[in-house]
N, CA and C atoms as an extended XYZ file, in Angstrom:
249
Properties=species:S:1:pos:R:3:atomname:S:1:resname:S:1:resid:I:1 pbc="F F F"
N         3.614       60.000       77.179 N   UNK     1
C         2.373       60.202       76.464 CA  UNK     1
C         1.277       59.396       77.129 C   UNK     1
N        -0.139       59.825       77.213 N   UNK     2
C        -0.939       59.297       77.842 CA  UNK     2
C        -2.170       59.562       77.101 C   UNK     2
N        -3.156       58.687       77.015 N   UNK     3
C        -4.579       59.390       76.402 CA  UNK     3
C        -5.690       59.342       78.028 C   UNK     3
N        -5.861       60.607       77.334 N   UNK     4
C        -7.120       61.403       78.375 CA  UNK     4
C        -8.213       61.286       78.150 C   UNK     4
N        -8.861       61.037       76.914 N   UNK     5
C       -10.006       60.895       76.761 CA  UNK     5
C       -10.725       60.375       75.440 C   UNK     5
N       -12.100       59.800       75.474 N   UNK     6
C       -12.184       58.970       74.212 CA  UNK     6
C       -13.084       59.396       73.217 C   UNK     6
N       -12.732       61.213       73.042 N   UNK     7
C       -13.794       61.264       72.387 CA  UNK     7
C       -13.832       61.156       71.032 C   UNK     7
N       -14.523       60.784       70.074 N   UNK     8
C       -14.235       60.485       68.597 CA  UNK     8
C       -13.898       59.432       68.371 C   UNK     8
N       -14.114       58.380       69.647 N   UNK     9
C       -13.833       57.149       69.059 CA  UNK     9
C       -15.037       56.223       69.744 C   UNK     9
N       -14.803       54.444       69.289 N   UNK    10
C       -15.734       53.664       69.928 CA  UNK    10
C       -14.961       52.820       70.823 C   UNK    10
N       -13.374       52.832       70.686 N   UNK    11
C       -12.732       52.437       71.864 CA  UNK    11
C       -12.717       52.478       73.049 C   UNK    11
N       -12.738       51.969       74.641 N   UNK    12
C       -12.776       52.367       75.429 CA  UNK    12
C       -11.225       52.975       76.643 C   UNK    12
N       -11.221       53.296       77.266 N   UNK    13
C        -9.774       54.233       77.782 CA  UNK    13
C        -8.936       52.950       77.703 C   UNK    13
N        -9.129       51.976       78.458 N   UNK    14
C        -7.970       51.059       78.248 CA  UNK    14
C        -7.509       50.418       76.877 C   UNK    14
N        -8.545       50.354       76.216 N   UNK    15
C        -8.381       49.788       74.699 CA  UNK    15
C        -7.198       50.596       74.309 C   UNK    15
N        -7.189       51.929       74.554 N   UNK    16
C        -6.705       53.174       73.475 CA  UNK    16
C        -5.521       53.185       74.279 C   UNK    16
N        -5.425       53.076       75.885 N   UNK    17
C        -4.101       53.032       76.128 CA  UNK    17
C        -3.208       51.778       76.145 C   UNK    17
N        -3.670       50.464       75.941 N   UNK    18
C        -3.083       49.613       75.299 CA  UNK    18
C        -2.771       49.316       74.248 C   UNK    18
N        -3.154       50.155       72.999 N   UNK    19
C        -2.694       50.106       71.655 CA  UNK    19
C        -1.678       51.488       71.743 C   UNK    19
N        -1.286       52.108       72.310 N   UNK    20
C        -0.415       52.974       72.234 CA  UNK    20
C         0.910       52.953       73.169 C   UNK    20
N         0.745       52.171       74.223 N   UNK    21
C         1.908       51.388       74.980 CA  UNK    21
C         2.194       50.344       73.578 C   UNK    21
N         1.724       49.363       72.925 N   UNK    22
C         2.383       48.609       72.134 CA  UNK    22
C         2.761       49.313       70.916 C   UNK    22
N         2.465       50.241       70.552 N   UNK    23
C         2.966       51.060       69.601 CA  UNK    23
C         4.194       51.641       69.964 C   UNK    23
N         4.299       52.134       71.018 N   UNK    24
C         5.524       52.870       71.647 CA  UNK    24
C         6.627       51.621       72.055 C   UNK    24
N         6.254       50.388       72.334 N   UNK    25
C         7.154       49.162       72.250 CA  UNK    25
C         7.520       48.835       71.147 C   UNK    25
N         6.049       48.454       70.193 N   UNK    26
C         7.172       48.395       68.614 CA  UNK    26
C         8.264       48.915       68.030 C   UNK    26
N         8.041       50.948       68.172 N   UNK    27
C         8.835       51.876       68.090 CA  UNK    27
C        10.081       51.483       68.669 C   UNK    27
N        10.240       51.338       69.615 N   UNK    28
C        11.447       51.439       70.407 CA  UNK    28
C        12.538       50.246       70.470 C   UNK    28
N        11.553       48.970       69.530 N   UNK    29
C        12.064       48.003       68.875 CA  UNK    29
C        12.708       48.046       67.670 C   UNK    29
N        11.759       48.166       66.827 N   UNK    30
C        11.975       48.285       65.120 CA  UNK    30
C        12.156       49.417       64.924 C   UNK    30
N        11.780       50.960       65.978 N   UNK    31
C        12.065       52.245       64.863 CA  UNK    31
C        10.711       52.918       64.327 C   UNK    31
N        10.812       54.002       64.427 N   UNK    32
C         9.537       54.802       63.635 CA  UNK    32
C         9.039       54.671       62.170 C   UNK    32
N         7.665       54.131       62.069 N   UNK    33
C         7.035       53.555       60.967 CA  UNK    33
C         6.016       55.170       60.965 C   UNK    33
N         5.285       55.220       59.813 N   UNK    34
C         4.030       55.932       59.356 CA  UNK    34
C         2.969       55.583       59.940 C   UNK    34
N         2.785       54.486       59.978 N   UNK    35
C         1.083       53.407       60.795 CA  UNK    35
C         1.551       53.384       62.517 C   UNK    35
N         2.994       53.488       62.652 N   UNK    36
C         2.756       53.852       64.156 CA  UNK    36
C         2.437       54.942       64.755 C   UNK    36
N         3.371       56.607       63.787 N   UNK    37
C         3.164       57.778       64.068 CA  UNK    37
C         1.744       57.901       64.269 C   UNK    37
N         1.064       57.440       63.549 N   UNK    38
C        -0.480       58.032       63.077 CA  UNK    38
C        -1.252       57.231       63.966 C   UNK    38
N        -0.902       55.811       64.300 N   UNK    39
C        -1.856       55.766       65.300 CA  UNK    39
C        -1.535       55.964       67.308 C   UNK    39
N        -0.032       56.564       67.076 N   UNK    40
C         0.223       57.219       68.711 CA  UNK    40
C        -0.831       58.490       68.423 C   UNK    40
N        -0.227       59.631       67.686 N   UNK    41
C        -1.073       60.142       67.177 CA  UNK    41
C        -2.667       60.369       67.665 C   UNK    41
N        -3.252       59.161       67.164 N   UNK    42
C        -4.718       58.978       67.033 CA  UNK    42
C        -4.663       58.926       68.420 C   UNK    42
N        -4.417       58.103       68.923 N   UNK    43
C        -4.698       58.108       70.577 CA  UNK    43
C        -4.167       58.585       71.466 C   UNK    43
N        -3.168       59.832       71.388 N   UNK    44
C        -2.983       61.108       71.981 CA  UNK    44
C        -3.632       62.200       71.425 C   UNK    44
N        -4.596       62.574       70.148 N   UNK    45
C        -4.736       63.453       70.262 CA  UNK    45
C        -6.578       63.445       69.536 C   UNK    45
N        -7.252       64.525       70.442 N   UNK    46
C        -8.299       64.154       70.561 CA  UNK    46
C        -8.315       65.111       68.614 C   UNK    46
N        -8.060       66.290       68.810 N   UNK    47
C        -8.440       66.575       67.049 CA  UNK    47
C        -8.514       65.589       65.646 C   UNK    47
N        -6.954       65.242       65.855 N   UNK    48
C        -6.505       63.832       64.883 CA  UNK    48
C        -7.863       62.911       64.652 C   UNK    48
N        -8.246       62.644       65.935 N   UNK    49
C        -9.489       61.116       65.911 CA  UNK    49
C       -10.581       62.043       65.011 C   UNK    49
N       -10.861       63.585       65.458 N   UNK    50
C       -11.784       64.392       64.484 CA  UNK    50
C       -12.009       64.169       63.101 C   UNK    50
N       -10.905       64.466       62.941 N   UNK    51
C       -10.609       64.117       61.824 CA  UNK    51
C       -10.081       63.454       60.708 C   UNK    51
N        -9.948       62.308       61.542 N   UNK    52
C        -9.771       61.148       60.683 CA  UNK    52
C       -11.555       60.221       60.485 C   UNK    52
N       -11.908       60.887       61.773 N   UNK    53
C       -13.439       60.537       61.656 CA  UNK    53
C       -14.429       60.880       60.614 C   UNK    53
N       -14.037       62.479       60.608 N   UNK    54
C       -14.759       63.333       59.500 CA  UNK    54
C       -14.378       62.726       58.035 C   UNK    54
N       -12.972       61.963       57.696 N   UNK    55
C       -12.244       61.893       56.536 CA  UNK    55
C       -12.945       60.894       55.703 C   UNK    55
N       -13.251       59.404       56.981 N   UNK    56
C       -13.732       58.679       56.575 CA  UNK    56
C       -15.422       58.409       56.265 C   UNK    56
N       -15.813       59.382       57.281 N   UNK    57
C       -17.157       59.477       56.736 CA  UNK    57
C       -17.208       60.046       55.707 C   UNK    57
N       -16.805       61.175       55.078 N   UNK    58
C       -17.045       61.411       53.766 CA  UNK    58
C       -16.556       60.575       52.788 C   UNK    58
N       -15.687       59.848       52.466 N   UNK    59
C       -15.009       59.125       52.110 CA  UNK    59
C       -16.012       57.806       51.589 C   UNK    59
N       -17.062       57.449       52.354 N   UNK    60
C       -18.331       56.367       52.871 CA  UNK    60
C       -19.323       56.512       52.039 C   UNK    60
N       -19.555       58.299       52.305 N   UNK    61
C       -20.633       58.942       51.981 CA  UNK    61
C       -20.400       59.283       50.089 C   UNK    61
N       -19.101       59.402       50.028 N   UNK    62
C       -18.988       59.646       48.630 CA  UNK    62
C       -18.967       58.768       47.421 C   UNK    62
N       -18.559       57.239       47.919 N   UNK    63
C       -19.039       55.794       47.324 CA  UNK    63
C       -20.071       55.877       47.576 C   UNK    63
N       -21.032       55.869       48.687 N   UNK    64
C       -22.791       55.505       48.526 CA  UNK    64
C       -23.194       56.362       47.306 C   UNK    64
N       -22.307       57.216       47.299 N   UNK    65
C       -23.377       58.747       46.453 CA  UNK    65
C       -23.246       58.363       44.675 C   UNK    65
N       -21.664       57.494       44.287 N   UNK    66
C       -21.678       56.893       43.511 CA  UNK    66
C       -22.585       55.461       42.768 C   UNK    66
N       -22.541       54.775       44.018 N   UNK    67
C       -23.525       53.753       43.526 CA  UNK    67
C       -22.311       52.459       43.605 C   UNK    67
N       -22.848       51.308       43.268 N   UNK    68
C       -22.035       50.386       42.960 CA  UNK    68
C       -21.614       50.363       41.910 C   UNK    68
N       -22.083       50.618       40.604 N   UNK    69
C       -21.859       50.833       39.079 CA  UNK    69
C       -20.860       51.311       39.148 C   UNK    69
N       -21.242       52.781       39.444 N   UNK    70
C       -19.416       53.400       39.049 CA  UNK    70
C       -18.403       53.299       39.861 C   UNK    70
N       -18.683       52.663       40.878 N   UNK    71
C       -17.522       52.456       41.715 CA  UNK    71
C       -16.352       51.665       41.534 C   UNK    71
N       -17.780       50.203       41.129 N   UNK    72
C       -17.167       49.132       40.609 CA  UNK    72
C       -15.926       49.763       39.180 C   UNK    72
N       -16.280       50.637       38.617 N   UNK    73
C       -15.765       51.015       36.963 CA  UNK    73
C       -14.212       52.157       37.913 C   UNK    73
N       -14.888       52.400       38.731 N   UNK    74
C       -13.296       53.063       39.318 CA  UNK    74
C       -12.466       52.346       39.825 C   UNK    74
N       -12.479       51.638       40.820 N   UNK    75
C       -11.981       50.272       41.233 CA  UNK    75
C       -11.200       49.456       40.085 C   UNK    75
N       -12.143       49.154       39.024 N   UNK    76
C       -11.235       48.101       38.237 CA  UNK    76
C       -10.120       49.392       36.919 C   UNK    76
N       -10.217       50.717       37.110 N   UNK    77
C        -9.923       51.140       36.297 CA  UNK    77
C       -10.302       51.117       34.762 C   UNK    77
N       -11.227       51.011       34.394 N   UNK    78
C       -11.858       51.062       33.215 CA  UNK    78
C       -12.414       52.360       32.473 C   UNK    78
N       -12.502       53.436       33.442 N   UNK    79
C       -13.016       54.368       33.028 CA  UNK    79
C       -12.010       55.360       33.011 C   UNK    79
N       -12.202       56.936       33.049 N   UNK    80
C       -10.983       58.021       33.452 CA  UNK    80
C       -11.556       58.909       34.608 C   UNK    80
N       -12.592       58.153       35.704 N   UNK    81
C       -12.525       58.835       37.009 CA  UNK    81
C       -11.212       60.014       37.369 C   UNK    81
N       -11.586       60.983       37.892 N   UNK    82
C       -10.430       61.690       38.464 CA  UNK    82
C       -11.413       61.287       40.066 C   UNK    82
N       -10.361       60.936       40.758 N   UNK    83
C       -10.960       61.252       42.324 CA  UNK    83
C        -9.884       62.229       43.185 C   UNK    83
């Protein structure tokens, strides 16, 4: 596995291929985790970064749109938010 290119991210090529050589060392140590799949994943595949990009911006955008008030009231569970 190799990453080709950085688009969708603010990492630069070596950043992204040094977090995925140590991911693939952890693996091959301890065994396949969820937070490793997802971030070999992320830095083999240029869609994935898409959309984990897109996920979290809305995600950003949908607390600002709340406010701090109700956020705060979702957060502590006080209210019956469905999210």
């Amino acid at each position: 596995m190799k990453v080709d290119n950085t688009n969708h991210s603010s990492k630069t090529l070596k950043q992204m291929q040094d977090k995925l050589a140590q991911c693939l060392a952890f693996e091959k140590k301890y065994g396949k985790t969820t937070r490793t799949t997802a971030m070999i994943k992320w830095c083999t595949s240029e869609q994935y970064r898409k959309n984990v990009k897109a996920f979290n911006t809305a995600t950003a955008n949908t607390m600002k749109a709340m406010g701090p008030y109700k956020w705060a009231e979702v957060v502590s569970k006080k209210t019956n938010y469905i999210l």
